[in-house]
Jmol script that loads the backbone (N, CA, C; Angstrom):
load data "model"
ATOM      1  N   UNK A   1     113.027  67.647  47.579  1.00  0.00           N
ATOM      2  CA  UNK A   1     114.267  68.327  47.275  1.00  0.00           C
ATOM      3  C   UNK A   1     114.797  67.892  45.904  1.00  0.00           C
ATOM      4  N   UNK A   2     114.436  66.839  45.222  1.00  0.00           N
ATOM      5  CA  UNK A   2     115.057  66.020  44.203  1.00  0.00           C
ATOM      6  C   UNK A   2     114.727  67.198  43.085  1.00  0.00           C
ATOM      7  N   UNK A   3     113.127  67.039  43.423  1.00  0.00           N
ATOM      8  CA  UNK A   3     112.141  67.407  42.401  1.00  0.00           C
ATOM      9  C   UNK A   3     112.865  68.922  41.765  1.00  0.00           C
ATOM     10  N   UNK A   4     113.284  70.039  43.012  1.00  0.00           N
ATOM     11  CA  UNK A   4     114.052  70.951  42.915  1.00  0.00           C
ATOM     12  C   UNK A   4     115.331  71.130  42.109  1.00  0.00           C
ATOM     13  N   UNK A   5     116.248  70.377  42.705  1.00  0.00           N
ATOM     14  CA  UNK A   5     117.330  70.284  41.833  1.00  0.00           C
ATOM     15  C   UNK A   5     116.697  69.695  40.392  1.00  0.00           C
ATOM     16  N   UNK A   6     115.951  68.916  40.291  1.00  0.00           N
ATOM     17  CA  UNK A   6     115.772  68.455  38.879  1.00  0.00           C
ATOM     18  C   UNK A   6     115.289  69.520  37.466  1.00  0.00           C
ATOM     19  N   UNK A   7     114.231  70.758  38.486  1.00  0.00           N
ATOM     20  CA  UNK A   7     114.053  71.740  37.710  1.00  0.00           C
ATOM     21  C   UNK A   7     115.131  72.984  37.833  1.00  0.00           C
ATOM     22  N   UNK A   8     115.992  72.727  38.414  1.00  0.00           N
ATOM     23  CA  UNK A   8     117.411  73.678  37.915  1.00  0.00           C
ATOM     24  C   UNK A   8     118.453  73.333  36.902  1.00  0.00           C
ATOM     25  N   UNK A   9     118.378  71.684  36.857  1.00  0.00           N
ATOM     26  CA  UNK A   9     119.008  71.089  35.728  1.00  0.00           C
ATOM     27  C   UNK A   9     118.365  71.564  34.215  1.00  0.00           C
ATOM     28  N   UNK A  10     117.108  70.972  34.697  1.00  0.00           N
ATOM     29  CA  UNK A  10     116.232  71.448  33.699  1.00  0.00           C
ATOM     30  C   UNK A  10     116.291  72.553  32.572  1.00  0.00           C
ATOM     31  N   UNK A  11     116.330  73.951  33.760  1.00  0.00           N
ATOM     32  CA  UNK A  11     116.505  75.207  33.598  1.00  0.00           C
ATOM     33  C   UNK A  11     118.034  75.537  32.950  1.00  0.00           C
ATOM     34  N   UNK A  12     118.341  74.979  33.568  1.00  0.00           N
ATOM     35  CA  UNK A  12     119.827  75.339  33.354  1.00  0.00           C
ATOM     36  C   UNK A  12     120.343  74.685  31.630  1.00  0.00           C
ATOM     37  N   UNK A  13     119.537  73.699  30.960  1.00  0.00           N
ATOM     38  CA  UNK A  13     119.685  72.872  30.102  1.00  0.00           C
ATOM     39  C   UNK A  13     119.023  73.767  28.614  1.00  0.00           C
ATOM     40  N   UNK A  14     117.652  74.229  29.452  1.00  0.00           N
ATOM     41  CA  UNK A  14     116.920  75.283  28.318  1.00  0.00           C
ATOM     42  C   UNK A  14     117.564  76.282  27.830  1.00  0.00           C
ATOM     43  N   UNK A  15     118.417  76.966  28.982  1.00  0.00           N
ATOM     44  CA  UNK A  15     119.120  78.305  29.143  1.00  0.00           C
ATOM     45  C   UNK A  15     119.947  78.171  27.798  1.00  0.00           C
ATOM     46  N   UNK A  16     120.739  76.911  27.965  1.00  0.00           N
ATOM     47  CA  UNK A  16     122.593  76.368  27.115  1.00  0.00           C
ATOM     48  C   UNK A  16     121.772  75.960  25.999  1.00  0.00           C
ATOM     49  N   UNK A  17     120.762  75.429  25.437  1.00  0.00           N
ATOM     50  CA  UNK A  17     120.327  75.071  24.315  1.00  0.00           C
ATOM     51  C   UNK A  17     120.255  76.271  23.009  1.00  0.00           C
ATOM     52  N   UNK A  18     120.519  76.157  22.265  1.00  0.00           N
ATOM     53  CA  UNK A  18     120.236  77.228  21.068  1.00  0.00           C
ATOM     54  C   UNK A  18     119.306  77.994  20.662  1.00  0.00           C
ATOM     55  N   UNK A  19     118.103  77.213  20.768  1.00  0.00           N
ATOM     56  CA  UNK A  19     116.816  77.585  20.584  1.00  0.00           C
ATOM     57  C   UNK A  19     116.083  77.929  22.048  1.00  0.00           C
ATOM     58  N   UNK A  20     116.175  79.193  22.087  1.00  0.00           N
ATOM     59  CA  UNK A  20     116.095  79.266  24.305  1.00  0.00           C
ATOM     60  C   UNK A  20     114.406  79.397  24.299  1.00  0.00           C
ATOM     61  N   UNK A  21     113.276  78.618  25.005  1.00  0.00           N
ATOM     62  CA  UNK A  21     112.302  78.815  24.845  1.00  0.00           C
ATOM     63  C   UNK A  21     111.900  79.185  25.786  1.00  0.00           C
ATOM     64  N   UNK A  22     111.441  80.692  25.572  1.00  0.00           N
ATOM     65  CA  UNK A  22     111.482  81.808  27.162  1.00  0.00           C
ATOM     66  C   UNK A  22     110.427  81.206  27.864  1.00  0.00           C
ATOM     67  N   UNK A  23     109.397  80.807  27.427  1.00  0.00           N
ATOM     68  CA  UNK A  23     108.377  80.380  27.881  1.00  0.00           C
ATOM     69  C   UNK A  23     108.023  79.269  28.984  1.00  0.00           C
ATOM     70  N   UNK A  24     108.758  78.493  28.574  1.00  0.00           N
ATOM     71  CA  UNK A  24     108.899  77.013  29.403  1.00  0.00           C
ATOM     72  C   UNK A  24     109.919  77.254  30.185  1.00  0.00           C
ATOM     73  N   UNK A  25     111.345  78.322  30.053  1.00  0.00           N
ATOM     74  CA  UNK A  25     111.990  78.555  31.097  1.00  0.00           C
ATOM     75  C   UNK A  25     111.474  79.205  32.344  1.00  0.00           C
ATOM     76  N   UNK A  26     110.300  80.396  31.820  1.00  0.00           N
ATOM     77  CA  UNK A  26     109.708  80.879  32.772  1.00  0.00           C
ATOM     78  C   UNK A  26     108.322  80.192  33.215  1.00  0.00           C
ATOM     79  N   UNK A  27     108.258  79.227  33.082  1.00  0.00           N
ATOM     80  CA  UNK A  27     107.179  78.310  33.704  1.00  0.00           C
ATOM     81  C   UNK A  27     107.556  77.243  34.748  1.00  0.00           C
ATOM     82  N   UNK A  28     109.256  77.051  34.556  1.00  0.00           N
ATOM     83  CA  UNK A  28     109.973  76.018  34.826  1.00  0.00           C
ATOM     84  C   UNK A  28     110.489  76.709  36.080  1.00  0.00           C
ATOM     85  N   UNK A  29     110.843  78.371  36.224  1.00  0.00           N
ATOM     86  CA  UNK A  29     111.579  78.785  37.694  1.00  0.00           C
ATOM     87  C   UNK A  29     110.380  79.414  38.561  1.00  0.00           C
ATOM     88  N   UNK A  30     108.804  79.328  37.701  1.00  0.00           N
ATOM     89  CA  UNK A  30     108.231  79.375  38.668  1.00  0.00           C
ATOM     90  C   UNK A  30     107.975  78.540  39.554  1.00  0.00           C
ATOM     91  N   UNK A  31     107.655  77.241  38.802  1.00  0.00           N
ATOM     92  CA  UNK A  31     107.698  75.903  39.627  1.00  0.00           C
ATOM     93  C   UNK A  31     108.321  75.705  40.769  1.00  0.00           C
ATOM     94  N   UNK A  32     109.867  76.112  40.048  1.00  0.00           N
ATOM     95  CA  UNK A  32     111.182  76.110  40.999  1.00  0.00           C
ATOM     96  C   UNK A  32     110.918  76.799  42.574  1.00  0.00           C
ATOM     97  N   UNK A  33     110.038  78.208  42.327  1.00  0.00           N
ATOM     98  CA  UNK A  33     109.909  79.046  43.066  1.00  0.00           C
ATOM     99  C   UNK A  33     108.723  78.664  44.074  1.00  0.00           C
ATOM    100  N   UNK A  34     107.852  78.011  43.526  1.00  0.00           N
ATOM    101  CA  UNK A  34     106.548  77.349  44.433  1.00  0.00           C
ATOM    102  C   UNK A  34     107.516  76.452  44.870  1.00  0.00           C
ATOM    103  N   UNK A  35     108.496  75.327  44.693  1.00  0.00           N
ATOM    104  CA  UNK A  35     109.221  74.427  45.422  1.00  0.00           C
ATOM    105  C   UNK A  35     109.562  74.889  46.318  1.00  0.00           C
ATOM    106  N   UNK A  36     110.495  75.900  46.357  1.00  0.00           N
ATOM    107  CA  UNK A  36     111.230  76.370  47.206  1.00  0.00           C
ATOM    108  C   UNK A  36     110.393  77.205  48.426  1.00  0.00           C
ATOM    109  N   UNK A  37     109.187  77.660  48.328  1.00  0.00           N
ATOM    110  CA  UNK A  37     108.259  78.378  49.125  1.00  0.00           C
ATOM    111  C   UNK A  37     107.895  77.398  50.001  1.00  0.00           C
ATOM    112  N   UNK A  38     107.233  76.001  49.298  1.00  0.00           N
ATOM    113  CA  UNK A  38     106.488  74.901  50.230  1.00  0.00           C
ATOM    114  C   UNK A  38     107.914  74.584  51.040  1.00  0.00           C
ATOM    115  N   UNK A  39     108.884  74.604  50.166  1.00  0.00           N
ATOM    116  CA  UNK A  39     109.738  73.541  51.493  1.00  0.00           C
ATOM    117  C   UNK A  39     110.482  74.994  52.223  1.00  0.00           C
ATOM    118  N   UNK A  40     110.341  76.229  52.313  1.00  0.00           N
ATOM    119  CA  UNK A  40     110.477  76.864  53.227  1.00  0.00           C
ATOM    120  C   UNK A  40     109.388  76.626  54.279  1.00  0.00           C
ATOM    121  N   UNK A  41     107.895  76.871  53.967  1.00  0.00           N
ATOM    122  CA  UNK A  41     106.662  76.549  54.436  1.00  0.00           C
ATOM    123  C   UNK A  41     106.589  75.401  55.506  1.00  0.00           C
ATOM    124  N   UNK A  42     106.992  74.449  55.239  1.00  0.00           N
ATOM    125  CA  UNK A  42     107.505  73.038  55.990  1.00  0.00           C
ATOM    126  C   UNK A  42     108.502  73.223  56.928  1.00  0.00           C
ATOM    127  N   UNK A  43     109.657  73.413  56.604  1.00  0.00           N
ATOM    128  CA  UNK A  43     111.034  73.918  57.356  1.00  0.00           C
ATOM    129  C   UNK A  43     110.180  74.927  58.395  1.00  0.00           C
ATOM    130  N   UNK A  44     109.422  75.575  58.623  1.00  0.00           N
ATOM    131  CA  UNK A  44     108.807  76.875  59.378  1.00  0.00           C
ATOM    132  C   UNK A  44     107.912  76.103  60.182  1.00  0.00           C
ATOM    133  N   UNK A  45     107.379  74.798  59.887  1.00  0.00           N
ATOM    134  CA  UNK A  45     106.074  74.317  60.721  1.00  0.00           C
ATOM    135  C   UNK A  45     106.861  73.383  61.615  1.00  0.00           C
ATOM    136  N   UNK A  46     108.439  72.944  61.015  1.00  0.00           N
ATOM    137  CA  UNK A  46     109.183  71.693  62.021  1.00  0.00           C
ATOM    138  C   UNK A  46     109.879  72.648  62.980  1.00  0.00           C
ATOM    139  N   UNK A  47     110.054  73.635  62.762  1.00  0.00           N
ATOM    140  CA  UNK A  47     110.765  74.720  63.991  1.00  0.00           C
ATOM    141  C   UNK A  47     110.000  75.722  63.939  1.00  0.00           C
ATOM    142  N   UNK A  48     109.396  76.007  65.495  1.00  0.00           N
ATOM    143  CA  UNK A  48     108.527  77.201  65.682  1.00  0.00           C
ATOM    144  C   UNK A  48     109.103  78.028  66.105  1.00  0.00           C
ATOM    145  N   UNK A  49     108.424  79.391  65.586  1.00  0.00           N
ATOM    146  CA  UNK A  49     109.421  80.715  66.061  1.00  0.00           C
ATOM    147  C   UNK A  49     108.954  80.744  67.653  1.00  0.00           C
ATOM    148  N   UNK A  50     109.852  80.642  68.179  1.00  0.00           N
ATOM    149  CA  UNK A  50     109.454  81.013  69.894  1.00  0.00           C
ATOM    150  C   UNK A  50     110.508  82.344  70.224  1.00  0.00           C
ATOM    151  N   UNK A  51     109.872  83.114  70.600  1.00  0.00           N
ATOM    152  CA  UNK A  51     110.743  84.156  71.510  1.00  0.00           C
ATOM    153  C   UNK A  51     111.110  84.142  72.755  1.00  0.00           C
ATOM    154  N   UNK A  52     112.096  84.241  73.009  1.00  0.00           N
ATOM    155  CA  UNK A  52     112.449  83.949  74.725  1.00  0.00           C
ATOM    156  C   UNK A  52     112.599  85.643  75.300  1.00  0.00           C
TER     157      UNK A  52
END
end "model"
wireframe off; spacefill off
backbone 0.3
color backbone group
């Protein structure tokens, strides 16, 4: 979760900078976006969908 917030700081730091380098921003919320998939991915394997 750290790792997450750390690449929104990140992101968020490239964004406010002057010189905006599209490149590394969009390398940086993909990351963000594989983070956020695995720890959905995880969250899904500690609670199983059961139907009653």
């Amino acid at each position: 979760m750290q790792e997450h917030s750390d690449l929104d700081a990140a992101i968020k730091a490239l964004g406010d900078s002057a010189s905006h380098d599209t490149i590394s921003i969009a390398r940086l919320k993909k990351k963000k976006l594989q983070l956020k998939d695995m720890i959905q991915r995880l969250k899904d394997q500690l609670t199983p969908d059961i139907i009653a």
